[in-house]
N, C-alpha and C positions, 0 to 999 in steps of 0.2 A: 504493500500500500504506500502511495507515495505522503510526503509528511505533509503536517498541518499547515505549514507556513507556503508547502506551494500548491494547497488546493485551492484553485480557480472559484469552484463555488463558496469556499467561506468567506475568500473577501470579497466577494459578491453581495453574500446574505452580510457582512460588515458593513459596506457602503452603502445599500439598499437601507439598513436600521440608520443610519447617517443623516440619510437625506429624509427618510419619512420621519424622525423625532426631535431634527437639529437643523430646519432648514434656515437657520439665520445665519449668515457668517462668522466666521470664529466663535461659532457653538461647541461644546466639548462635542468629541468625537467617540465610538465605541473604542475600547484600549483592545481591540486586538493583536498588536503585539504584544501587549504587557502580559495581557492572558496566556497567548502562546509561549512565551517565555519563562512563565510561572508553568505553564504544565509541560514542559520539554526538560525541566528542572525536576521534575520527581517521574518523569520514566514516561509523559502521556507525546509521543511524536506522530503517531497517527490518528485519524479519525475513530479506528476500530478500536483503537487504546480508549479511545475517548471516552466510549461507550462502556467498556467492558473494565474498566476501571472502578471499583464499588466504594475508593474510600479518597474521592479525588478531593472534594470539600475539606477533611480532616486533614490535607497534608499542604493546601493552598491557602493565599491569605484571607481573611474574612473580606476585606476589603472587595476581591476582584468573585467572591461567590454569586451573587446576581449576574456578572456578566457570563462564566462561566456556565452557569444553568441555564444562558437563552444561549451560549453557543451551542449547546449539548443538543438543545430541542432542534437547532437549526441542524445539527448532523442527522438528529434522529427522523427530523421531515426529509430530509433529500435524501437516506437512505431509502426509505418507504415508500416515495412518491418519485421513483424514476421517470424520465422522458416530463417532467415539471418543473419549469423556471422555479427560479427564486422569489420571484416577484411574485407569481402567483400564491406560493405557499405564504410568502408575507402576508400579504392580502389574506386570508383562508384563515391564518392564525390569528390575524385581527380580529376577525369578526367572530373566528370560537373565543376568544378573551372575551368578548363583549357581553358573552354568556355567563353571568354570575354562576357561582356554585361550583360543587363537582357533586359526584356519589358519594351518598357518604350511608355509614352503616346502620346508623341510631344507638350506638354505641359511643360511646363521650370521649372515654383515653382510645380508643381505637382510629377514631376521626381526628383526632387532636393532634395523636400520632404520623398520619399522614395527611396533615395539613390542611386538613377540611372534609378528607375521603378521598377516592379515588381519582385519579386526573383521566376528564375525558380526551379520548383516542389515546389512551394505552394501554399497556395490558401490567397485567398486576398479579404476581404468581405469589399463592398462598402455599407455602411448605411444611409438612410437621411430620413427628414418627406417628402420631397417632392421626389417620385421616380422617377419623369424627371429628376434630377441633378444624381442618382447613373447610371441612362441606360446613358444617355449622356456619361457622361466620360467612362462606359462603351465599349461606341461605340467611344469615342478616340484612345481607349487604340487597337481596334480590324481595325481599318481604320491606323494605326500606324503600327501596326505591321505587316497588307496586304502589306504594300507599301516599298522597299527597302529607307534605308536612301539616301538623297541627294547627286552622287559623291563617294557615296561608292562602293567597288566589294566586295558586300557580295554571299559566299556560301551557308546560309544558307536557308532552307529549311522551309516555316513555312506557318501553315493553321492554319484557327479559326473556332472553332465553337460553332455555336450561337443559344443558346436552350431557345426558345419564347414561348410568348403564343399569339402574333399579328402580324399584317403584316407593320405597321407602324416601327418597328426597323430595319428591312433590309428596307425600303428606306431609313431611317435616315444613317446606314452606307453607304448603295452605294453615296448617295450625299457628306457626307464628306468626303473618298476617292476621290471624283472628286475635291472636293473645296483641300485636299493636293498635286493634282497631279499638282496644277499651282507652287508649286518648282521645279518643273522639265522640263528639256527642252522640246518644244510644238511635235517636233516628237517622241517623250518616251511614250507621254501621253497614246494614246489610247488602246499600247501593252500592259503597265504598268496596265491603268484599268481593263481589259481584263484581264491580270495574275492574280490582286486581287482579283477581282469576282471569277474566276474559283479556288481557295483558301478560299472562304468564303461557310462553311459546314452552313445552317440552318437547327435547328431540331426544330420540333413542337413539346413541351410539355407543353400537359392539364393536366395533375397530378402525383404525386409522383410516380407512377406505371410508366408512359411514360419515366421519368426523370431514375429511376434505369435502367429501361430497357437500355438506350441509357448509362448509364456510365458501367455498365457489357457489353455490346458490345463492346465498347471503349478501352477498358480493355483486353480485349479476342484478341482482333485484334492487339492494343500494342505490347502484351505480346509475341505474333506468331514472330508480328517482330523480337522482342530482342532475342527468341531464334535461329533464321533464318539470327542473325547479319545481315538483311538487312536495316538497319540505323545505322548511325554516332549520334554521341551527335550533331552536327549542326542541326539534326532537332528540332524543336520548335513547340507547337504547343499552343495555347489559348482556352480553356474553359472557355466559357461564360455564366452564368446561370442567363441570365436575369428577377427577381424579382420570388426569391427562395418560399416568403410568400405565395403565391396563390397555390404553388402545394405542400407545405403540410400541409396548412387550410383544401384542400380539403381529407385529410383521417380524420381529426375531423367531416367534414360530413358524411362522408361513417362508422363514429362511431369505428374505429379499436386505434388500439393503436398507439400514436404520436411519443411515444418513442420506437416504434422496428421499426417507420420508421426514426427517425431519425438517429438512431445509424445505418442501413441498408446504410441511403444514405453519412453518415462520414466513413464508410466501404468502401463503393464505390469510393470516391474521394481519399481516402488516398491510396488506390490502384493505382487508376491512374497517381498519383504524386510521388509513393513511387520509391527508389530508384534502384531498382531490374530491372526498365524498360531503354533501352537505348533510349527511345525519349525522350525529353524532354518536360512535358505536365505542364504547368500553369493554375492553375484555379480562376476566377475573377467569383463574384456573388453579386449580389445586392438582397437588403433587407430593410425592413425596419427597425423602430427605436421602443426600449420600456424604461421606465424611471423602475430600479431596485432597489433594497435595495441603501441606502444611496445616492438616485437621481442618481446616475450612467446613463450614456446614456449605451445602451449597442444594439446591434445585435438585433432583434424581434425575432420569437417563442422560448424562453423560454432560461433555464442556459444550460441544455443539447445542444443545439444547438449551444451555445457561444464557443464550445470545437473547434469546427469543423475547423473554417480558423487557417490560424498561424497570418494572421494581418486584422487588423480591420479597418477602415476607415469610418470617422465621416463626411458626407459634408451636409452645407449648405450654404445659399446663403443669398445676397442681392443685390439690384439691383437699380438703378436712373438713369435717366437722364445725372449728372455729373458723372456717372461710366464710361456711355455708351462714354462721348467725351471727358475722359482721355483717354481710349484704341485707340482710331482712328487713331493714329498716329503707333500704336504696331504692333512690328514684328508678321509674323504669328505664329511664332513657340513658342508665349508669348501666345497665346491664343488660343481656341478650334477650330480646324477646321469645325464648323456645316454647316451644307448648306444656311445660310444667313437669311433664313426667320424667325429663332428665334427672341428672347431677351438678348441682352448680360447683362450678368448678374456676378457679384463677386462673388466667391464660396471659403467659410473656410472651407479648409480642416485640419482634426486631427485626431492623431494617438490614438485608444484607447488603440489598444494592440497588440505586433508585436515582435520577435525575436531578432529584430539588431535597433530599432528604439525608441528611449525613450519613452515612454506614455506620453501625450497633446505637443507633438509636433504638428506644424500646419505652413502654410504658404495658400497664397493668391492666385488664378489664376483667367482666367474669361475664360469663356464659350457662347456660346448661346442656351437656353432652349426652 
C-alpha cells in the first residue's frame, strides 16, 4: 500500500474540508501534515494501518484526536464507496451529520460508553465467550430502536433486521419490547407493539450462502431507493447478524475457501453501509472471542475477518446475588429490558477497537441473561 502522505485522495478529502469550512482567506487550514507526522511516528504509514490500528488515540496527542477521527472516517468512506469522488462523499457525510442521534441501546453506561450508541453506517461487532450476553444486548439494541423514544415526535422511519439461525431470539425481542412498552402511557401500548412487530424483518440464515444472498438483496433494493430518491436520510435501519461464527465454520465444512468468503461477505456489508446509499443502514453482529498474538482478545474467525467492523466490542459478565439486590431499586433505562425470566447479571463492556472511541475503554451495565 502506498503511504499516507502520497495518497492522492487524502489531500483531496484535506483540501475539499479547507475550502467547504474555511472559505475566508488565511483561515486555519486542516493540519494534515501534523497529523501524518504524528501517526508515521508511532508505526500508522498506510491507510490500512490507519484502520486496523485499535489504540491510535492513546499513543497520539489529544490535541490532533478530532482531526485524526475525521481523517479515519474519510479512509473509511473511500474504502467503501469505490468508483466515488470525494466531493460527493463530503456532501453525503454532511447531510448524515445533519441527522441528530445515533442507535442507541436504552441502556445508560452502555450508550454513554459509545458515545451516544451506535454510529450510523457502521458496523459494530459485539464479542464474548458467552454468546447469551453479545444476542442479548443484541436484542436491546433492536427492541430500542422498534420503539419511538418516550415523549418524543420522532419522524423517523426505522426497521431491523434480524438474521438467525433459531427461533428462541425473536421471542427474546418481542418480550423485551413488551417489558419497554411499560414507559409508555397504557393506551400507546398495544398500537406501539403492533408498529414494532410489523418493523421487525426476521431472516433465517443457515450458512454463508443464505447470509450473502440476503445482504446483495438488501443492497439491490437500497440502492433502487437512492436512485428513485424515494427516502430521506431519516430513515434508519439495523442489521442484525446474530452469531456470524456458525455461518462461516460452515464453508470450512463444505471445504471451499474461508477467505473469498470472507472478503465476499466484508464486500457485502461495506456496501450496504457505504455512503453512496441514502438510507441509513447500521450493522450490529455478534461473535465470538479468540486469544491472538500477544494475548490480545480479539473478534473469532481469524485476522482477515478483524478488518471487517469499524468497532469492536468486548463483553463479559458477572453475576451474585449482591448484584442482583443493588439493581432492585434501578431505573429501567439503567438496565436491560429482558423479559424477566433471566438472571441479572453485571456485564464489562470494552472497547477493542473503534474510530472515535479510545481502545480499553469500558464501563459497567446489567442485563438479564
Amino acid at each position: 500500500m502506498p503511504p499516507l502522505k502520497s495518497a492522492n485522495y487524502i489531500r483531496r478529502w484535506a483540501e475539499s474540508v479547507d475550502s467547504s469550512r474555511n472559505p475566508a482567506p488565511g483561515a486555519a487550514t486542516f493540519p494534515l501534515a501534523t497529523c501524518l507526522t504524528a501517526l508515521e511516528a508511532v508505526g500508522i504509514r498506510t491507510d490500512y494501518d490507519l484502520l486496523l490500528q485499535p489504540d491510535i488515540l492513546a499513543q497520539t496527542p489529544v490535541a490532533l484526536h478530532h482531526h485524526i477521527k475525521a481523517l479515519r472516517m474519510a479512509v473509511l468512506a473511500h474504502l467503501s464507496c469505490p468508483g466515488h469522488t470525494v466531493a460527493d462523499l463530503i456532501k453525503r457525510s454532511e447531510q448524515a451529520a445533519e441527522q441528530p442521534g445515533s442507535i442507541k441501546s436504552g441502556i445508560v453506561g452502555l450508550d454513554r460508553l459509545l458515545n451516544g450508541g451506535l454510529l450510523l453506517r457502521q458496523i459494530t461487532e459485539l464479542c464474548s465467550k458467552d454468546a447469551r450476553i453479545a444476542t442479548q444486548v443484541a436484542i436491546e439494541f433492536a427492541a430500542a430502536h422498534l420503539l419511538p423514544e418516550p415523549a418524543a415526535n420522532s419522524t423517523q422511519t426505522t426497521k431491523v433486521y434480524y438474521l438467525r439461525s433459531g427461533f428462541l431470539s425473536l421471542w427474546k425481542v418481542d418480550q423485551v419490547v413488551a417489558k419497554r412498552l411499560s414507559l409508555f402511557p397504557a393506551e400507546q401500548r398495544e398500537s406501539l407493539h403492533r408498529q414494532a412487530l410489523e418493523r421487525l424483518i426476521v431472516v433465517d440464515c443457515g450458512d454463508a450462502d443464505a447470509l450473502l444472498t440476503f445482504l446483495h438483496k438488501y443492497a439491490d433494493a437500497r440502492a433502487a431507493i437512492s436512485e428513485g430518491q424515494q427516502a430521506s436520510l431519516a430513515t434508519r435501519d439495523l442489521v442484525i447478524i446474530d452469531s456470524i461464527r456458525p455461518l462461516i465454520v460452515t464453508v470450512l465444512q463444505m471445504q471451499n475457501d474461508i477467505d473469498i468468503e470472507v472478503h465476499s461477505v466484508k464486500t457485502a456489508l461495506r456496501n450496504i453501509t457505504s455512503a453512496r446509499l441514502l438510507v441509513n443502514t447500521t450493522v450490529l453482529i455478534t461473535n465470538g472471542v479468540s486469544q491472538r498474538e500477544n494475548s490480545r482478545t480479539q473478534p473469532s474467525l481469524g485476522a482477515a475477518w478483524g478488518m471487517i467492523s469499524h468497532t469492536h466490542l468486548y463483553l463479559d459478565h458477572e453475576s451474585s446475588d449482591a448484584d442482583r439486590q443493588q439493581t432492585a431499586n434501578t431505573r429501567p433505562s439503567d438496565v436491560g429490558a429482558s423479559s424477566g425470566t433471566g438472571r441479572l447479571s453485571k456485564i464489562l463492556a470494552v472497547v477493542l477497537k473503534s474510530p472515535r472511541i479510545c481502545a480499553n475503554s469500558q464501563a459497567m451495565f446489567e442485563i438479564e441473561i
